[in-house]
N, C-alpha and C positions, 0 to 999 in steps of 0.2 A: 498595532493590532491588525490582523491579516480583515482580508472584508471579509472574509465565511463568519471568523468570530464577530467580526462587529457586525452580523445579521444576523446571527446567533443572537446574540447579546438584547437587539433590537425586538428580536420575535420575542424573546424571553420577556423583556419588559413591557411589553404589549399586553404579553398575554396574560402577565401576574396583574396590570395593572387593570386590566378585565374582569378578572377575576373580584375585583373591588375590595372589600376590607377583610377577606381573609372567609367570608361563606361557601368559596369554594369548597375548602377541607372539611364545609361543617354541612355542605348539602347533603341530605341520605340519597342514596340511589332509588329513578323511581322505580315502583311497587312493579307498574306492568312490563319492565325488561325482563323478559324469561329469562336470563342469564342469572340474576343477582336470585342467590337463595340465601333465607336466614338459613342459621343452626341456633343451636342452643346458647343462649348468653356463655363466656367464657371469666368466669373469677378466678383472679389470675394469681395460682400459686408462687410462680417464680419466673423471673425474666434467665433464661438459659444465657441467652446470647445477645448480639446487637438487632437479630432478624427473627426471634424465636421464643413463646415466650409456654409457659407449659400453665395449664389449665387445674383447676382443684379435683376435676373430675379425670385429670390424665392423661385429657387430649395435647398433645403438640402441637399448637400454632405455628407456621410457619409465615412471615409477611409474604403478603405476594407484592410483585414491583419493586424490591428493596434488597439491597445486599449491603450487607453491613461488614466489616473488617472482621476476621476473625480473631478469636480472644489469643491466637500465637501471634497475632500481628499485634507484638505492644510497643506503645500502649495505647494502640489506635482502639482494639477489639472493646479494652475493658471501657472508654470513653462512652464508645457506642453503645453497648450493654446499660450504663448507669442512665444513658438519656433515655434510653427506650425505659428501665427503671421509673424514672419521673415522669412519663407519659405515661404509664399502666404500672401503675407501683401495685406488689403485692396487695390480693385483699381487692382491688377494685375491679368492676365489672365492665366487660367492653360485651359490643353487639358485633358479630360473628357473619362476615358476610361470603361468602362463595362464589365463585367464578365458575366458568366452564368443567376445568379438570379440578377435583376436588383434593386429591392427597398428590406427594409428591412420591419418589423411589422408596424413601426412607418412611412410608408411612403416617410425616405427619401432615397433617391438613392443612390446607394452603388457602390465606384467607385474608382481607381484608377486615382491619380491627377499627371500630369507631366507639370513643368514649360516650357515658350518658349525657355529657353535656354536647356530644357532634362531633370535636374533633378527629378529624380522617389520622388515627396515629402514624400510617403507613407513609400517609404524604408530609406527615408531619416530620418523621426522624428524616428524613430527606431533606426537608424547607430548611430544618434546621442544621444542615451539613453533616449529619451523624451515619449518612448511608447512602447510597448510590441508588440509583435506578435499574434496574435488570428485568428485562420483560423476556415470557416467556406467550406467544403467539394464541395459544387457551386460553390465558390467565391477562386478559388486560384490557379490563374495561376502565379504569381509571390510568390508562398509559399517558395520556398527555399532563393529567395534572401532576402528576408523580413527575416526568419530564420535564415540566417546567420548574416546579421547583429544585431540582438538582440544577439544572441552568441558570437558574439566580443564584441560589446558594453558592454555586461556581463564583460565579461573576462576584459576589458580593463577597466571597473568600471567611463563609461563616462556617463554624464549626473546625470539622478537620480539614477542608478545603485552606481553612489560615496556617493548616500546622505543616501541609503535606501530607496529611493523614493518607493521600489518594496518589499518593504518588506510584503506590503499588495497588491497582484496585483489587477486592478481595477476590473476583475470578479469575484474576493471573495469578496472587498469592496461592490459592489452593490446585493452582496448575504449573507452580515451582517457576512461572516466570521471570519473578522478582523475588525479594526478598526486603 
């Protein structure tokens, strides 16, 4: 193991191990950061993809911090897609949190999803190796935890990180990098 990774590695388990028994993904953001806006609860019609999930009311969620395999990337995309499934399965309701820049190109809203019982979904299809971290400079108030769990998940080789699922990540896949 080269030293960057093994201090990689080290930061990474520091800092999940900070984190302590998993409250991190379940802290809500506080109230007085003028960055963090609710929207309106999101019941969640249908999970589109591994990063996107569409609302009863029509909105298009988009995860912020997360890139997930695309559904041509198989059978990485559909993996992705059915975990994000079991974290916000049709029918249940997440709390809808907002960032600086609110929509993306394509119009849909770009957001941080957190179940009724806390869990941070976004960092969670991440911890659980089912998507990547992708920060965009507006949008990233939750960038380290999101961070660190792709760095363990790495390290720890869970999810598609055990399959190779990343061996093409999905922003070189949709930039014909790889294949």
């Amino acid at each position: 193991m080269s030293r960057g990774v093994a201090r990689a590695a080290a930061l990474a388990l520091a800092l999940a191990t900070a984190a302590g028994d998993g409250d991190a993904q379940r802290r809500p953001a506080p109230a007085e950061d003028p960055r963090v806006r609710a929207t309106d609860p999101c019941t969640v019609d249908v999970v589109t993809d591994g990063d996107t999930v569409r609302c009863a009311d029509g909105r298009r969620v988009r995860l912020l911090l997360v890139d997930a395999p695309e559904l041509a990337q198989r059978p990485w995309g559909q993996r992705a897609r059915t975990a994000l499934e079991r974290l916000a399965p049709r029918g249940s309701v997440l709390r809808v949190e907002i960032d600086r820049r609110p929509r993306d190109r394509h119009g849909r809203l770009l957001a941080y999803l957190h179940t009724t019982d806390g869990t941070f979904v976004n960092r969670e299809l991440v911890a659980q190796g089912w998507a990547v971290s992708l920060v965009y400079r507006e949008n990233d108030r939750y960038e380290l935890q999101v961070r660190t769990a792709e760095m363990t998940a790495r390290l720890r080789r869970t999810g598609l990180w055990a399959e190779g699922g990343f061996d093409c990540r999905p922003a070189d896949y949709r930039r014909n990098r790889c294949r």
